[in-house]
C-alpha positions as a printed NumPy array, in Angstrom:
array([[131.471,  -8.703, 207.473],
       [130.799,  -5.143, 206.898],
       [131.167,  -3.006, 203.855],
       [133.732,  -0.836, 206.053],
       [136.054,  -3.66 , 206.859],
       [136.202,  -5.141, 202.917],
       [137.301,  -2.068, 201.636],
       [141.084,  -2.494, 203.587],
       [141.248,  -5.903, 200.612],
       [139.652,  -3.917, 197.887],
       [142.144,  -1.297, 198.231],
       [144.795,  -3.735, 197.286],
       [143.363,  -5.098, 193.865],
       [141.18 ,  -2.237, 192.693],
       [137.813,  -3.931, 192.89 ],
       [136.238,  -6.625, 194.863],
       [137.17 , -10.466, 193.766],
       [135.902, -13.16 , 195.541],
       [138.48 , -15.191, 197.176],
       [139.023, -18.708, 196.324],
       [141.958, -20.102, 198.631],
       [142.551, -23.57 , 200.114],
       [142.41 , -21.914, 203.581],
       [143.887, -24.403, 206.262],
       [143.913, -28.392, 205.126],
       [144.195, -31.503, 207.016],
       [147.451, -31.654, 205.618],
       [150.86 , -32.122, 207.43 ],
       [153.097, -28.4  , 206.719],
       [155.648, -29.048, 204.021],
       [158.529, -26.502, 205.674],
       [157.969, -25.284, 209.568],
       [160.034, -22.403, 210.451],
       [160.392, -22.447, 214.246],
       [161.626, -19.684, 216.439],
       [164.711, -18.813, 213.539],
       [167.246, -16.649, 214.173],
       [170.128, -15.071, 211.959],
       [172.119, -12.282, 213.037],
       [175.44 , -10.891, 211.853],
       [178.346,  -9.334, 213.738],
       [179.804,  -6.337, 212.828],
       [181.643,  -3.909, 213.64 ],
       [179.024,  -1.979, 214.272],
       [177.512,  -4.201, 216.82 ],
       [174.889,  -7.144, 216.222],
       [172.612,  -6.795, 213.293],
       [169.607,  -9.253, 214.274],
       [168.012,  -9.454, 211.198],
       [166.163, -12.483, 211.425],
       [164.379, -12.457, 215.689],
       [162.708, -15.565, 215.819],
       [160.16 , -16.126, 213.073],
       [158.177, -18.971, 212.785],
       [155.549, -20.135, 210.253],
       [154.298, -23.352, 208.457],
       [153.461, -23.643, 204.747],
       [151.172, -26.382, 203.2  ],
       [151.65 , -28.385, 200.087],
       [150.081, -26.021, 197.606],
       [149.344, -22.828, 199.514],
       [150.846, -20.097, 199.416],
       [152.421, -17.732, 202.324],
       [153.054, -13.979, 201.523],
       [155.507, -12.398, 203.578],
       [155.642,  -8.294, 203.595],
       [156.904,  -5.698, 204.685],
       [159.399,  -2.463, 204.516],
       [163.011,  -3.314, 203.085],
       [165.482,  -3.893, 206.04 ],
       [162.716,  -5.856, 207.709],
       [164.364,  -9.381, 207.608],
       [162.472, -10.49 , 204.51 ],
       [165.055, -11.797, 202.007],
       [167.213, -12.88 , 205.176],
       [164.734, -14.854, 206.272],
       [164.231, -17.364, 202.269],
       [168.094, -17.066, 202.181],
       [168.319, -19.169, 205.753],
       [165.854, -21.453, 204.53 ],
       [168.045, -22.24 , 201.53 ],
       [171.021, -21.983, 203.768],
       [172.506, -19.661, 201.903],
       [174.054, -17.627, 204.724],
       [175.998, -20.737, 206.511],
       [179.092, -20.032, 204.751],
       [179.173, -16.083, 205.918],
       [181.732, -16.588, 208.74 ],
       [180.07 , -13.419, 210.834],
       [176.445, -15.213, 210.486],
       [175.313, -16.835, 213.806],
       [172.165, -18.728, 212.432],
       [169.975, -20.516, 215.665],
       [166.378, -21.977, 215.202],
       [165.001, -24.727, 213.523],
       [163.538, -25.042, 209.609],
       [162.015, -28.338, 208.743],
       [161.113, -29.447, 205.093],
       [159.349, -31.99 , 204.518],
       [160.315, -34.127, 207.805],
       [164.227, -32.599, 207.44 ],
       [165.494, -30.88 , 209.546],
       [168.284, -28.045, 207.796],
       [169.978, -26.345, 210.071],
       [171.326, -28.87 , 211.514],
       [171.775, -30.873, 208.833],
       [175.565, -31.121, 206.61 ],
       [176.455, -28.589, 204.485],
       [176.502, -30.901, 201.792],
       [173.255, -32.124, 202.202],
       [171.442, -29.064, 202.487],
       [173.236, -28.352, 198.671],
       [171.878, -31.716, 197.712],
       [168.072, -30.349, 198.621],
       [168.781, -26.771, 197.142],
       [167.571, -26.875, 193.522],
       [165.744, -30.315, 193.701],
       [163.229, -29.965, 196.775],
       [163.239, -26.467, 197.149],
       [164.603, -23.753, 194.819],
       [164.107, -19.371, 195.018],
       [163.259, -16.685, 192.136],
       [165.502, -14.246, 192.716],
       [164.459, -10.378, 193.014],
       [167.073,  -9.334, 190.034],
       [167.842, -12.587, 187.145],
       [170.498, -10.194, 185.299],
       [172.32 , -10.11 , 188.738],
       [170.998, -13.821, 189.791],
       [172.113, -15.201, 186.138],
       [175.859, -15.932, 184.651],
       [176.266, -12.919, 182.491],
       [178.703, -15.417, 180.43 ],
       [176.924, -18.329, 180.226],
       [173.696, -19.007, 177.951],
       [170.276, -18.986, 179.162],
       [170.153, -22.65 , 177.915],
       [173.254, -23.513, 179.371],
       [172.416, -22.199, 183.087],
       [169.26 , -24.359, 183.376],
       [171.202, -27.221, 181.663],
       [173.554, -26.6  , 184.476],
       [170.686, -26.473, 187.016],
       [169.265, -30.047, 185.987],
       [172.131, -31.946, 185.26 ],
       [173.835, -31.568, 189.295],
       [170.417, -33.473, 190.434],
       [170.291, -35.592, 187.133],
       [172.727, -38.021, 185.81 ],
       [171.95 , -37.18 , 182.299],
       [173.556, -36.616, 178.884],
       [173.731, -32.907, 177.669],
       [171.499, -33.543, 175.127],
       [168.503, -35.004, 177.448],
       [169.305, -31.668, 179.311],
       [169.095, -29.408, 176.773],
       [165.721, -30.753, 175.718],
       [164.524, -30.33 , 179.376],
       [165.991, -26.905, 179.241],
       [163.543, -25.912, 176.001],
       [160.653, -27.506, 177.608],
       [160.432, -25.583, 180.695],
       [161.555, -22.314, 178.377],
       [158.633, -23.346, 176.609],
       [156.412, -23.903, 179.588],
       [157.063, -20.374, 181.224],
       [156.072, -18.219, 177.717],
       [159.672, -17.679, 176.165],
       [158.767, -17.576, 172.539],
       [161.107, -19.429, 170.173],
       [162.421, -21.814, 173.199],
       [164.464, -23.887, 170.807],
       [166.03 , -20.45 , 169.289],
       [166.449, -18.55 , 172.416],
       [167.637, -21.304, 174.527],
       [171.534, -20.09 , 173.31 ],
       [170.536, -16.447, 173.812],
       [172.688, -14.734, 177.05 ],
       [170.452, -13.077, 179.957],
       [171.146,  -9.235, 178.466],
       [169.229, -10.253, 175.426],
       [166.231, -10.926, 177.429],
       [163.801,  -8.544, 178.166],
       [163.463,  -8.113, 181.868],
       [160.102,  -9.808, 181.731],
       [161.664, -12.364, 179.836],
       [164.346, -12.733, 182.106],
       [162.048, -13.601, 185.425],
       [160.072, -16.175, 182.735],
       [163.73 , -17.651, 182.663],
       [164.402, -17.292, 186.33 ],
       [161.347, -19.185, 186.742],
       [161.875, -21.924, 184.318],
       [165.381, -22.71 , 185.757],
       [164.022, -22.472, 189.202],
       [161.046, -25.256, 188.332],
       [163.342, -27.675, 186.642],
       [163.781, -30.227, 188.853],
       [160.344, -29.873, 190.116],
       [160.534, -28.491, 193.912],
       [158.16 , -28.876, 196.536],
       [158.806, -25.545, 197.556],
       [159.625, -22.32 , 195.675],
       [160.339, -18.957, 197.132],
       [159.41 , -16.377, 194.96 ],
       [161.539, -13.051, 196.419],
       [160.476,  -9.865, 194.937],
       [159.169, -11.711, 191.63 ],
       [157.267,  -8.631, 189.672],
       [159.855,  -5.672, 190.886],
       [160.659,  -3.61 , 188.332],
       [158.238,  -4.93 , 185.68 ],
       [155.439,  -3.381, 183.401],
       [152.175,  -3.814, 185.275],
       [150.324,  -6.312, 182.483],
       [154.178,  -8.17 , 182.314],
       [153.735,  -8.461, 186.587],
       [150.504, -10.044, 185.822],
       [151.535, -12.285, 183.456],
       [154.478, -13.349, 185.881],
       [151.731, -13.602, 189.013],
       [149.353, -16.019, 186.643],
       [152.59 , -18.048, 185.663],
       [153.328, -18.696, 189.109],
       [150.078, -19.571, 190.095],
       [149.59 , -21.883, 187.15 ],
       [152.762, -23.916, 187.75 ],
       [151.679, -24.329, 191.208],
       [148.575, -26.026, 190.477],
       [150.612, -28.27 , 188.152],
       [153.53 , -29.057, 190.3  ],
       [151.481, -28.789, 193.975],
       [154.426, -26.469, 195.294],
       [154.297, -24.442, 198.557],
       [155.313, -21.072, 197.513],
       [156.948, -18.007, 199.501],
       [155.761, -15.272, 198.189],
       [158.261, -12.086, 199.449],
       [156.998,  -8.555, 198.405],
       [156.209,  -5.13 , 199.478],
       [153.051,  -4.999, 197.185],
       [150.471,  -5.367, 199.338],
       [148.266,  -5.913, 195.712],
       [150.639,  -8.74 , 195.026],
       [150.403, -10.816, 198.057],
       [146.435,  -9.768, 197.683],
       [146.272, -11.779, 194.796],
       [148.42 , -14.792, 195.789],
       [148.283, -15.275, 199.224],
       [146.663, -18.18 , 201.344],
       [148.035, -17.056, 204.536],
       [149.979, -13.214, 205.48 ],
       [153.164, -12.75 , 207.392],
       [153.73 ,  -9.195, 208.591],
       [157.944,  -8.667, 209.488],
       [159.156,  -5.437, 210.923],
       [162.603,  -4.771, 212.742],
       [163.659,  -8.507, 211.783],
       [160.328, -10.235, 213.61 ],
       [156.737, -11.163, 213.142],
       [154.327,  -8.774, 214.036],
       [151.428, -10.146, 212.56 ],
       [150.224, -13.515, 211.19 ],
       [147.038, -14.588, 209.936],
       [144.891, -15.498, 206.967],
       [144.806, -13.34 , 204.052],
       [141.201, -12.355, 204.897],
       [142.085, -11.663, 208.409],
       [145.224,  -9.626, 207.962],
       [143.018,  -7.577, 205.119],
       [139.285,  -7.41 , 207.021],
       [140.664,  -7.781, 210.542],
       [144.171,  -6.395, 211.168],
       [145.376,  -6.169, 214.238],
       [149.012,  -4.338, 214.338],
       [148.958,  -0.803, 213.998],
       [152.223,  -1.058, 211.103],
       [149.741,  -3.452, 209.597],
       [147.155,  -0.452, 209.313],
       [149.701,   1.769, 207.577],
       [151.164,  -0.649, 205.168],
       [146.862,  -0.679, 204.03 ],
       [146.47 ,   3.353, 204.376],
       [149.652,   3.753, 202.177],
       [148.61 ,   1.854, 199.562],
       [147.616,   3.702, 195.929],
       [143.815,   2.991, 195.371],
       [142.813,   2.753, 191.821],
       [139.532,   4.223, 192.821],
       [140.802,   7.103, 194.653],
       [139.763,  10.607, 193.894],
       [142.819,  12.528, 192.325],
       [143.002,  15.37 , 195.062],
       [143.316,  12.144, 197.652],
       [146.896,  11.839, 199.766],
       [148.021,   8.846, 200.946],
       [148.54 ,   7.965, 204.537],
       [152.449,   7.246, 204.806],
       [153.822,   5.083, 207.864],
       [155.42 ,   8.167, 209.283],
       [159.355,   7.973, 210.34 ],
       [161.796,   5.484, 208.657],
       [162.576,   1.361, 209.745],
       [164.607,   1.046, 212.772],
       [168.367,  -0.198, 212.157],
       [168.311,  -3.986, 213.096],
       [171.838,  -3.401, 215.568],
       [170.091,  -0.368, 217.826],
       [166.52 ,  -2.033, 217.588],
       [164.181,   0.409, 220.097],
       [163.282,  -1.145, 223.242],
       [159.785,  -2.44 , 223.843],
       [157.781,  -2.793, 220.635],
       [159.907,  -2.02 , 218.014],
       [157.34 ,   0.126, 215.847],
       [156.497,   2.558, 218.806],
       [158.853,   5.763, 217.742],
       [156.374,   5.32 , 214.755],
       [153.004,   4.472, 216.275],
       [150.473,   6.726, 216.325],
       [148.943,   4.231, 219.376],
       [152.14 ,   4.136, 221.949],
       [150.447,   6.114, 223.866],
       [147.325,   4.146, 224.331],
       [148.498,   1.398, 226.916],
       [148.661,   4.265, 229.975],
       [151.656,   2.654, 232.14 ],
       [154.375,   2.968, 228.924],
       [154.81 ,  -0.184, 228.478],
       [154.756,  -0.061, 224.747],
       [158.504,   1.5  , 225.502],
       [159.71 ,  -0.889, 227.596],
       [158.406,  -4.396, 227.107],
       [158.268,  -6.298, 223.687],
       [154.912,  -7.611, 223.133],
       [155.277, -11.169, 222.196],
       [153.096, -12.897, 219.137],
       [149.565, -13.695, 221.253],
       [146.545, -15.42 , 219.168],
       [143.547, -13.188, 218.785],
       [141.37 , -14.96 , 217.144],
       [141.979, -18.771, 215.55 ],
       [144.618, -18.579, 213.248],
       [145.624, -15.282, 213.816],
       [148.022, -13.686, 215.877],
       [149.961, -10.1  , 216.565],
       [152.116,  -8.522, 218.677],
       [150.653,  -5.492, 220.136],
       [150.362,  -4.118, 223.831],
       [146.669,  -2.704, 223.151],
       [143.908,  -4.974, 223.8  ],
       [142.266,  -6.737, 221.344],
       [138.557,  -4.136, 222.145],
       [140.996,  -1.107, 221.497],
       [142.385,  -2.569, 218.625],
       [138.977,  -3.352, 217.089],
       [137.707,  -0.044, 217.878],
       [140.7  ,   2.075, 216.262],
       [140.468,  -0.385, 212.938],
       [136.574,   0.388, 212.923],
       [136.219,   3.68 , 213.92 ],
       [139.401,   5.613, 212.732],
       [141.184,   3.33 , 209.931],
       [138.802,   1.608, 207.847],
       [136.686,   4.914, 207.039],
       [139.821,   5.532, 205.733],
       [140.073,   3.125, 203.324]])
């Protein structure tokens, strides 16, 4: 691999670290996503903000999915949870297996029954996500006991171990301390603790280090990682950080206007990108090792609204490539997800030697 192409990873931790990842296993997926779809009616029209996204995740690897907000993100680890069913305007199609199950077709009640105990979410804000009135202590209590049929007292004791387990100092002391006495690192440690309680197989992590110090994000990052290793979970790991899902990530899922434009190892999606929005989201990205009198490379324009969603590829009113493909059809015809290589696909009207060539020649000098 040349020096060129490395530099696109390097960019989004600083320096080069070799990569230790599971890469793909013999293993059967723990949740399979398949061709899910969530949109919304409004008044407006039809916001599709989910398109049909599919992915698998393992037993103990991790999936990063990125991208700008609006793209479908969050929607997306809310209709896994099937947290949107209730929303009388949602019209949720598709299919979302865990662990044999399948969920959207399953009862209401049921998929409540698996929320918390084989699959359970960080949420992007835990002053918002927690009971402002209710104790830290008492929230997680809460969390365990509606999967457990345990006294209050076993619960509690559960409730200072995992307090203890995630770094909150004190656990037996702060376990009766309300979420605005945390600090907001503090908080997330919480967030964390009550999501791991009862033990889930998988744990979507949305937005996890937003808003946090940089050493306190890589505290939270190494906490995550380290209760993964003990527990075996799959993890989700939503984010805009490009550095983040650098870090984490087994496997890379790139959304834009509500679908999946690009999907492939972490070491292909960083050394080998093939989706032009994939380029920018690398030539935007602050480089530690950047002289100061450098400018980033912004995506140019803004995110297309998800109910007037631009015909043909959705990124080409923003693609510096639309033209490329001579007949247009970048305007007219939605490229589907193809497979360029194993394990890696996009969804891009250029071929796959014009791709290579732009990423070689124009972009990764770049980086």
């Amino acid at each position: 691999m040349s020096e060129v192409s490395k530099k696109a990873k390097d960019a989004a931790v600083g320096e080069p670290v070799p990569a230790q990842r599971s890469g793909s296993g013999s293993e059967e997926a723990f949740l399979s996503v398949r061709d899910l779809r969530i949109h919304f009616k409004t008044d407006d029209g039809l916001v599709k903000s989910v398109d049909g996204v599919s992915f698998d995740v393992k037993p103990g690897q991790t999936l990063g999915i990125v991208g700008e907000s609006g793209s479908g993100k969050s929607v997306t680890s809310l209709g896994i949870l099937g947290l949107h069913r209730t929303a009388p305007n949602a019209n949720i199609s598709g299919e979302v297996w865990l662990d044999g199950e399948e969920l959207i077709g399953a009862s209401a009640d049921r998929v409540r029954a698996l929320r918390g105990q084989k699959m359970a979410m960080i949420f992007q804000d835990p002053l918002s996500a927690m009971h402002p009135y209710y104790t830290v202590g008492a929230q997680i209590v809460e969390a365990y006991r509606v999967h457990h049929k345990v006294t209050k007292k076993v619960a509690r004791t559960r409730a200072i171990e995992m307090l203890d387990r995630v770094g909150i100092p004190e656990p037996g002391k702060r376990v009766d301390s309300y979420p605005h006495e945390f600090s907001g690192g503090m908080r997330q440690r919480a967030m964390i603790a009550m999501a791991l309680v009862n033990n889930p197989e998988l744990l979507i992590a949305d937005e996890p280090t937003t808003a946090l110090d940089v050493t306190v994000q890589a505290q939270i990052l190494d906490l995550i990682r380290d209760l993964q290793k003990e527990f075996g979970s799959a993890v989700i790991m939503i984010t805009h950080d490009l550095g983040v899902v650098a870090e984490m990530a087994d496997d890379i899922l790139v959304m834009y206007g509500g679908r999946c434009i690009e999907r492939g190892s972490a070491e292909k999606v960083f050394y080998e990108p093939q989706h032009p929005y994939t380029w920018g989201l690398l030539t935007s990205m602050p480089r530690i090792d950047r002289e100061g009198s450098e400018r980033l490379i912004p995506v140019k324009g803004s995110p297309p609204s998800l109910i007037n969603v631009p015909s043909g590829c959705a990124f080409n009113p923003r693609c510096p490539y639309a033209d490329v493909p001579k007949d247009g059809i970048t305007r007219t015809t939605r490229p589907e997800l193809t497979q360029v290589s194993s394990g890696h696909y996009s969804a891009c009207h250029m071929s796959a030697e014009e791709r290579t060539r732009i990423w070689t020649e124009e972009i990764a000098p770049k980086l």
